[in-house]
N, CA, C, O and CB atoms as a CASP TS submission, in Angstrom:
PFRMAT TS
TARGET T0000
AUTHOR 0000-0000-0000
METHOD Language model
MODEL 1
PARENT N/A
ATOM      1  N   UNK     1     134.240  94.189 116.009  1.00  0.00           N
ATOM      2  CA  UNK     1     134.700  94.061 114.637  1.00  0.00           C
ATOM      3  C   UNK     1     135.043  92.597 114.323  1.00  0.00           C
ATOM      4  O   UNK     1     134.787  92.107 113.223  1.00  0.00           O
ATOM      5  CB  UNK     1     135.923  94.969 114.395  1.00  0.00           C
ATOM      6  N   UNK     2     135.545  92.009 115.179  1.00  0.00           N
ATOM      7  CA  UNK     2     136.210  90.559 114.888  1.00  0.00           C
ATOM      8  C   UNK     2     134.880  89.605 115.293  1.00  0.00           C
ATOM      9  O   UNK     2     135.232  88.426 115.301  1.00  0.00           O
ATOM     10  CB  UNK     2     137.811  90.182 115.999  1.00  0.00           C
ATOM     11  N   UNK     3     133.590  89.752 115.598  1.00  0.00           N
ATOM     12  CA  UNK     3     132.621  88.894 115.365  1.00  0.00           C
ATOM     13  C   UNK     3     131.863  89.381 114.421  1.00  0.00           C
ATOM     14  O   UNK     3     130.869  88.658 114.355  1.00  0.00           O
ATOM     15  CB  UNK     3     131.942  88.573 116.398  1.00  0.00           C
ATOM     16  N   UNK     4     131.796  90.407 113.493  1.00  0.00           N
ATOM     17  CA  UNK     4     131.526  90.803 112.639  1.00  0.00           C
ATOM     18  C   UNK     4     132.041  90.355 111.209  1.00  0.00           C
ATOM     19  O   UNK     4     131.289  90.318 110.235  1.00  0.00           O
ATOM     20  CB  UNK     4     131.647  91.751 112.975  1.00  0.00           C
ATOM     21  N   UNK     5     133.268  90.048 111.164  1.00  0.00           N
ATOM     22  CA  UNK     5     134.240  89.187 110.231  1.00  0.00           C
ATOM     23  C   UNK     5     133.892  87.913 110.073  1.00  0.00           C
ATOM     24  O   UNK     5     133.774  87.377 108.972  1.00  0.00           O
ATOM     25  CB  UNK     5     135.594  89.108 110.684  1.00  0.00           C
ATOM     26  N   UNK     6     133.591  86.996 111.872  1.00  0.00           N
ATOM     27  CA  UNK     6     133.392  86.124 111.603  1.00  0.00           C
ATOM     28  C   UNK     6     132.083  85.497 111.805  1.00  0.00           C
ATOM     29  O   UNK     6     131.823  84.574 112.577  1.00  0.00           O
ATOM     30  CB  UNK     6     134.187  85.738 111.933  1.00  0.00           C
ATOM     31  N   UNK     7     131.062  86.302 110.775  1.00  0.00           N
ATOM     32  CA  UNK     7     129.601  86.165 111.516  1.00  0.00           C
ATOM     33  C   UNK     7     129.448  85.533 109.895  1.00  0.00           C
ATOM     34  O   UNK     7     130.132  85.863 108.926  1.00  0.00           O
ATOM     35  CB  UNK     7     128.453  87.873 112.288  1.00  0.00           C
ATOM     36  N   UNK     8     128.441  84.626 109.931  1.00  0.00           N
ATOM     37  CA  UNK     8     128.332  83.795 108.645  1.00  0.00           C
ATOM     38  C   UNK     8     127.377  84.828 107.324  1.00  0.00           C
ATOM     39  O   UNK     8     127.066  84.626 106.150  1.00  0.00           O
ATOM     40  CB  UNK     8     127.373  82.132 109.156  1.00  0.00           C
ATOM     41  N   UNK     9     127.219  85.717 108.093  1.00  0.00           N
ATOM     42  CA  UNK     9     126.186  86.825 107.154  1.00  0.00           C
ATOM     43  C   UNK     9     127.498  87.269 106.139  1.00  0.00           C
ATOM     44  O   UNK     9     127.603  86.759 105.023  1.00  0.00           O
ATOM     45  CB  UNK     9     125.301  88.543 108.284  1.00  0.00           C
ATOM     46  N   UNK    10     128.367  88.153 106.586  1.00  0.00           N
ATOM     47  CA  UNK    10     129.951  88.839 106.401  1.00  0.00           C
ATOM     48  C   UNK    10     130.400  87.903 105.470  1.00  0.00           C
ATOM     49  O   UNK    10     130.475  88.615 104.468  1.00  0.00           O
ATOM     50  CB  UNK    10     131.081  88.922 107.843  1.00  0.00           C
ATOM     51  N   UNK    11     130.805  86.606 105.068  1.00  0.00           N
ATOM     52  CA  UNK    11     131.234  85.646 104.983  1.00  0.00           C
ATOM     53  C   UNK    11     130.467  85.091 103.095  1.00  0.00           C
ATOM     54  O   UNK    11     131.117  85.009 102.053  1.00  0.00           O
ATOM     55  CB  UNK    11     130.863  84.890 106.524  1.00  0.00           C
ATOM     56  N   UNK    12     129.030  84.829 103.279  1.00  0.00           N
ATOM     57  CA  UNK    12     128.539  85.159 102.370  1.00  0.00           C
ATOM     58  C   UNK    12     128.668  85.770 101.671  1.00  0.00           C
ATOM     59  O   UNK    12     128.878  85.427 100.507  1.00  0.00           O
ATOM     60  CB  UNK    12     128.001  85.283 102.431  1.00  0.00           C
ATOM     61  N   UNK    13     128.593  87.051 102.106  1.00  0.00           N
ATOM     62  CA  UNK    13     128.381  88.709 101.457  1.00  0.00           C
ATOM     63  C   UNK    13     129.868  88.259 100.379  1.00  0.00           C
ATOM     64  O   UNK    13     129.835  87.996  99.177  1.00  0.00           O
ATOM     65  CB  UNK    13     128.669  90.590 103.052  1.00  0.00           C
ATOM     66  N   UNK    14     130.837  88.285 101.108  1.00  0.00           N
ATOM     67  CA  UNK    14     132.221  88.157 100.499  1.00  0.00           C
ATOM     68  C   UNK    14     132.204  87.260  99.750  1.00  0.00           C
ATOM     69  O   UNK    14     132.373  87.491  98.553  1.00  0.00           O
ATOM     70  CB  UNK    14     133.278  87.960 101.282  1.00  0.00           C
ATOM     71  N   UNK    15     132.042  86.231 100.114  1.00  0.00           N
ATOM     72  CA  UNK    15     132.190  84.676  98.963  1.00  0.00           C
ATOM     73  C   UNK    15     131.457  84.833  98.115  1.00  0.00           C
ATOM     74  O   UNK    15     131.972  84.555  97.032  1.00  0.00           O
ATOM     75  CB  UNK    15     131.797  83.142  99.419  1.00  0.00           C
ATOM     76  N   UNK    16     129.925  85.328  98.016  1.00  0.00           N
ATOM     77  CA  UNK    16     129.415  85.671  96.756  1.00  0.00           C
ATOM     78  C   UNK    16     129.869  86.876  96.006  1.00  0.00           C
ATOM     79  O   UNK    16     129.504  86.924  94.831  1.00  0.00           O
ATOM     80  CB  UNK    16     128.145  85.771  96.896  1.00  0.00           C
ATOM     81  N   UNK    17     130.573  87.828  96.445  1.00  0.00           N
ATOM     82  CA  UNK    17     131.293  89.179  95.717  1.00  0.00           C
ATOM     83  C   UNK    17     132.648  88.745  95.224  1.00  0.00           C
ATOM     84  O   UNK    17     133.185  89.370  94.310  1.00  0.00           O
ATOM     85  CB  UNK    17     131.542  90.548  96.819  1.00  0.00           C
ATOM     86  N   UNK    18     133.144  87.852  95.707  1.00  0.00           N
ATOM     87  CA  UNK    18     134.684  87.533  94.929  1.00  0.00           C
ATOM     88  C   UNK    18     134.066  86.257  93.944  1.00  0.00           C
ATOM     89  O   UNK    18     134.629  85.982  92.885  1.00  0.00           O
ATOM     90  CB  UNK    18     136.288  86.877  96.280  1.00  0.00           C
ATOM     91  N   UNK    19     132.994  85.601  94.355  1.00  0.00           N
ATOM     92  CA  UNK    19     132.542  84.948  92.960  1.00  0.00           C
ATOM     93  C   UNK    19     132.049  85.197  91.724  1.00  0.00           C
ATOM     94  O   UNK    19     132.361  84.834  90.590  1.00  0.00           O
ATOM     95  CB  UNK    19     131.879  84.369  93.088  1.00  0.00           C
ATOM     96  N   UNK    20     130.960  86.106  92.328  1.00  0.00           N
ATOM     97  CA  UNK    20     130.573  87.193  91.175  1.00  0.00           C
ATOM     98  C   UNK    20     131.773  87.711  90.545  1.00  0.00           C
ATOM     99  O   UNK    20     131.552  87.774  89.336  1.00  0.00           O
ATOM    100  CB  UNK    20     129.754  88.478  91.738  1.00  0.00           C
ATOM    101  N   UNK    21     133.051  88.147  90.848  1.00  0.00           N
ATOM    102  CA  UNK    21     133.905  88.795  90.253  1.00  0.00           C
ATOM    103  C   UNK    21     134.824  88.178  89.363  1.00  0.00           C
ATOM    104  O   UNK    21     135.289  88.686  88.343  1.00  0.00           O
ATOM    105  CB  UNK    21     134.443  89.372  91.051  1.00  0.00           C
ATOM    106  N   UNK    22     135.067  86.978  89.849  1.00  0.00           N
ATOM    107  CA  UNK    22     135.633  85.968  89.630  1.00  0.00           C
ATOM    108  C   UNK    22     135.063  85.169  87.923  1.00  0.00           C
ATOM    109  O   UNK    22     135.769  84.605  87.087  1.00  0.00           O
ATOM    110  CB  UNK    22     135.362  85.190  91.027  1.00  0.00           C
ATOM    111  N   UNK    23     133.038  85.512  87.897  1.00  0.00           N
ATOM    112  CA  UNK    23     132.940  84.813  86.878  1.00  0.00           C
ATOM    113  C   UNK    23     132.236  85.876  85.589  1.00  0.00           C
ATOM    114  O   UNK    23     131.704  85.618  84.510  1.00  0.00           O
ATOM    115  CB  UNK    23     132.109  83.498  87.343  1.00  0.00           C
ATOM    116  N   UNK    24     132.621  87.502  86.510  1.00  0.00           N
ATOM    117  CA  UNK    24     132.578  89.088  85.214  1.00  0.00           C
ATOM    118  C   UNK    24     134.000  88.625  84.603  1.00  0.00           C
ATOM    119  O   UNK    24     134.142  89.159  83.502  1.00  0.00           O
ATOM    120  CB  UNK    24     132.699  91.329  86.110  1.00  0.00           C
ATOM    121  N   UNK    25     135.156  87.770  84.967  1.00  0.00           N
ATOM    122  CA  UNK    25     136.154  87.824  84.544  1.00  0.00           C
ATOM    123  C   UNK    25     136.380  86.793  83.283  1.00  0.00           C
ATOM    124  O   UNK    25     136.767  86.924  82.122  1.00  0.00           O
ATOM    125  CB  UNK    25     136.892  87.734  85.592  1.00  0.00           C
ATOM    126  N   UNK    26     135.991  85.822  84.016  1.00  0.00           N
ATOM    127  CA  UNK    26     135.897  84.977  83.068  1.00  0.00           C
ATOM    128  C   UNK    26     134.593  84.608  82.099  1.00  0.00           C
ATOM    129  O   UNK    26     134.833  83.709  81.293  1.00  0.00           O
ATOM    130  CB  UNK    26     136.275  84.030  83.675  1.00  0.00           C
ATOM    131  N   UNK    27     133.574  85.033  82.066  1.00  0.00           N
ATOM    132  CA  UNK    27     132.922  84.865  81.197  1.00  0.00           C
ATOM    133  C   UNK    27     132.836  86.368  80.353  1.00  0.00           C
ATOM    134  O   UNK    27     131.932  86.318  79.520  1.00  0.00           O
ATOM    135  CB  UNK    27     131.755  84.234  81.739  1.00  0.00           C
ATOM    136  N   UNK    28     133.345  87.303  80.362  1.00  0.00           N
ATOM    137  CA  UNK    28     133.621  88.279  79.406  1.00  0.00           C
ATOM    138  C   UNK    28     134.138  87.754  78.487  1.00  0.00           C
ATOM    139  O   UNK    28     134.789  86.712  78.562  1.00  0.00           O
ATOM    140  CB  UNK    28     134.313  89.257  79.738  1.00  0.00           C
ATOM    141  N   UNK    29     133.852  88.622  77.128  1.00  0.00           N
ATOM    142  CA  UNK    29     134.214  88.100  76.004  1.00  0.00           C
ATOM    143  C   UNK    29     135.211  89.031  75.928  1.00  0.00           C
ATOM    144  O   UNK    29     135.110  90.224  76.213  1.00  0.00           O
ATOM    145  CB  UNK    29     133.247  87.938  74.907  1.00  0.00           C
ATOM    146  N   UNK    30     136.522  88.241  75.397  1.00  0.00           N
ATOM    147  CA  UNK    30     137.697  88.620  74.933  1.00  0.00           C
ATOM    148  C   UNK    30     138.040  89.634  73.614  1.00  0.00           C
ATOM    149  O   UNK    30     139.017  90.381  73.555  1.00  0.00           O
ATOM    150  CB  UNK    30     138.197  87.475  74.765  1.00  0.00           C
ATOM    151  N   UNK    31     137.318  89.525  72.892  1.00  0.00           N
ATOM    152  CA  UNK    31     136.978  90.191  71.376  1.00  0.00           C
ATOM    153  C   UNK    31     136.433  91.583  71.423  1.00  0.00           C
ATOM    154  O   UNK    31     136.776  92.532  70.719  1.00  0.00           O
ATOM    155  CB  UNK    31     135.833  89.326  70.554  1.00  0.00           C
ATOM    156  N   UNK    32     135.202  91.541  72.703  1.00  0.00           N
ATOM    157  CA  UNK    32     134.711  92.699  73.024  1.00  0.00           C
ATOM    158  C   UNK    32     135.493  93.862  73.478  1.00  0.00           C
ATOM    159  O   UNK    32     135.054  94.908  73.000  1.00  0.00           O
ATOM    160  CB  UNK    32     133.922  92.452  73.821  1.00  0.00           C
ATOM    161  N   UNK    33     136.286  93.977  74.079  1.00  0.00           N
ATOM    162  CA  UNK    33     137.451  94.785  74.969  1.00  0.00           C
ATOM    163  C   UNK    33     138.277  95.553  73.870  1.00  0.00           C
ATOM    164  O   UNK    33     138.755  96.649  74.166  1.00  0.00           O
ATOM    165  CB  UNK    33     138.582  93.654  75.935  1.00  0.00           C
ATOM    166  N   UNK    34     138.440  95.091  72.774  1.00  0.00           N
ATOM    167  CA  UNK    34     138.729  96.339  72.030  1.00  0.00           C
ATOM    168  C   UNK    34     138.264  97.818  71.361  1.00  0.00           C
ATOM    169  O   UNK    34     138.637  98.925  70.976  1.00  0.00           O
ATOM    170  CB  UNK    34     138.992  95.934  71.381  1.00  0.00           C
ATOM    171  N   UNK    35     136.853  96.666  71.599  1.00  0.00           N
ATOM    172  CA  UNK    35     135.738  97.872  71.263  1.00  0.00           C
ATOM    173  C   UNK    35     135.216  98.923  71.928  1.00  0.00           C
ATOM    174  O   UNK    35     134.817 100.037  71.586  1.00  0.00           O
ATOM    175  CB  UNK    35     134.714  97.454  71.030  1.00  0.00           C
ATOM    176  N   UNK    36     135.325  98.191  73.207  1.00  0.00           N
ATOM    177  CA  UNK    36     135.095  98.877  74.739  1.00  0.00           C
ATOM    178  C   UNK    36     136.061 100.004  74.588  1.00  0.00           C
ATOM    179  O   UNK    36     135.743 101.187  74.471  1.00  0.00           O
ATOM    180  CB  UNK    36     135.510  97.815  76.227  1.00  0.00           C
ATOM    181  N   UNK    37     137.092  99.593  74.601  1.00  0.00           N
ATOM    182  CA  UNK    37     138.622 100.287  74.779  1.00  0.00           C
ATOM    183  C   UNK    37     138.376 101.624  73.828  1.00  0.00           C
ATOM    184  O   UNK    37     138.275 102.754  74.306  1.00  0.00           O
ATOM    185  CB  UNK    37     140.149  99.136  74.103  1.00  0.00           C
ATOM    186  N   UNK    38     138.289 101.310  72.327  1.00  0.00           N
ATOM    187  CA  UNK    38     138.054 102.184  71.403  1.00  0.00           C
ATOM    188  C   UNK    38     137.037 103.256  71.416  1.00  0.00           C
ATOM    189  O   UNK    38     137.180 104.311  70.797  1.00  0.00           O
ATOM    190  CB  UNK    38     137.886 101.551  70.501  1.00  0.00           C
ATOM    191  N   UNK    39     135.512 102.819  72.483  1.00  0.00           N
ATOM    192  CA  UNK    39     134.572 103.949  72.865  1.00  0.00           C
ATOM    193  C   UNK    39     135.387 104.966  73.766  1.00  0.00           C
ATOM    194  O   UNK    39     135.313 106.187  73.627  1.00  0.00           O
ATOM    195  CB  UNK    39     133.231 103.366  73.687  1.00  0.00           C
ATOM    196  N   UNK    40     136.422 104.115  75.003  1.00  0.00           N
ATOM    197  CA  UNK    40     136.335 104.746  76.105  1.00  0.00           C
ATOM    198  C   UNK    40     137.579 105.820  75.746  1.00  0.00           C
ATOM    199  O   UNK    40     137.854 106.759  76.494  1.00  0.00           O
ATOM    200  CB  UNK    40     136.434 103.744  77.436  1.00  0.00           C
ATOM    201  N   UNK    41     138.358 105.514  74.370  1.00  0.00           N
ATOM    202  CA  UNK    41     139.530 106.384  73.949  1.00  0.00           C
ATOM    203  C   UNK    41     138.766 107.517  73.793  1.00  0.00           C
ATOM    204  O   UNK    41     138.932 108.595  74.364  1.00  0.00           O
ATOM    205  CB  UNK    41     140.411 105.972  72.633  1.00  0.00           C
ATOM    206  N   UNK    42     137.719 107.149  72.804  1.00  0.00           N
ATOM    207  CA  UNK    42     137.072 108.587  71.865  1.00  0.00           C
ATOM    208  C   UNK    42     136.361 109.027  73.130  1.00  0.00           C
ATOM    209  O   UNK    42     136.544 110.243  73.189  1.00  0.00           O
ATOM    210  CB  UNK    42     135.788 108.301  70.219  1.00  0.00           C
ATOM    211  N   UNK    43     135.673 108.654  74.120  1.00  0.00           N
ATOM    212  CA  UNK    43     134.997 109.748  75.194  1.00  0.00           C
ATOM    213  C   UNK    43     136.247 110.573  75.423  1.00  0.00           C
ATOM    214  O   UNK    43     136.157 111.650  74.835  1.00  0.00           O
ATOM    215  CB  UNK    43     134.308 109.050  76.803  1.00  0.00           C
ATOM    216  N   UNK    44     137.167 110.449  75.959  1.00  0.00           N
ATOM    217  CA  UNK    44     138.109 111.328  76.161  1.00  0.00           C
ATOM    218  C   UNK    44     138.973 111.677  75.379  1.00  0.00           C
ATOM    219  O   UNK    44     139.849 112.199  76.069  1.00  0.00           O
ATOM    220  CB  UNK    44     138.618 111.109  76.950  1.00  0.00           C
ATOM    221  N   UNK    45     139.264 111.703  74.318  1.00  0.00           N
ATOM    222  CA  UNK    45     139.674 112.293  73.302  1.00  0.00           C
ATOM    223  C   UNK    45     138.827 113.581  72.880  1.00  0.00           C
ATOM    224  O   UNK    45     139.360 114.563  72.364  1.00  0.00           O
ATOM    225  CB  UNK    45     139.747 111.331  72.354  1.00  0.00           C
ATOM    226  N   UNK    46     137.423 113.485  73.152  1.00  0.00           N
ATOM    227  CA  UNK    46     136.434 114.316  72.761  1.00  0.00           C
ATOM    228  C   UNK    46     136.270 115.641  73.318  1.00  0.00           C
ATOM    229  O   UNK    46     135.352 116.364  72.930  1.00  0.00           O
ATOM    230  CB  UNK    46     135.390 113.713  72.922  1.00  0.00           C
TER
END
């Protein structure tokens, strides 16, 4: 397990998944999220 953590494949995998996440965060549009919000009320309201 612990050369598995530190195997440069593992390492990648991670640094590109917390980057990717990192830039769904910040490049989302701020304006959009209410609208989002307002579909995801009425699915379950329904």
């Amino acid at each position: 397990m612990r050369a598995m953590i530190r195997s440069d494949l593992f390492r990648n995998f991670v640094g590109g998944f917390l980057l990717g996440a990192a830039a769904l965060v910040a490049l989302s549009p701020a304006d959009g999220t209410d609208t989002l919000k307002a579909k995801i009320e009425a699915i379950y309201k329904a």
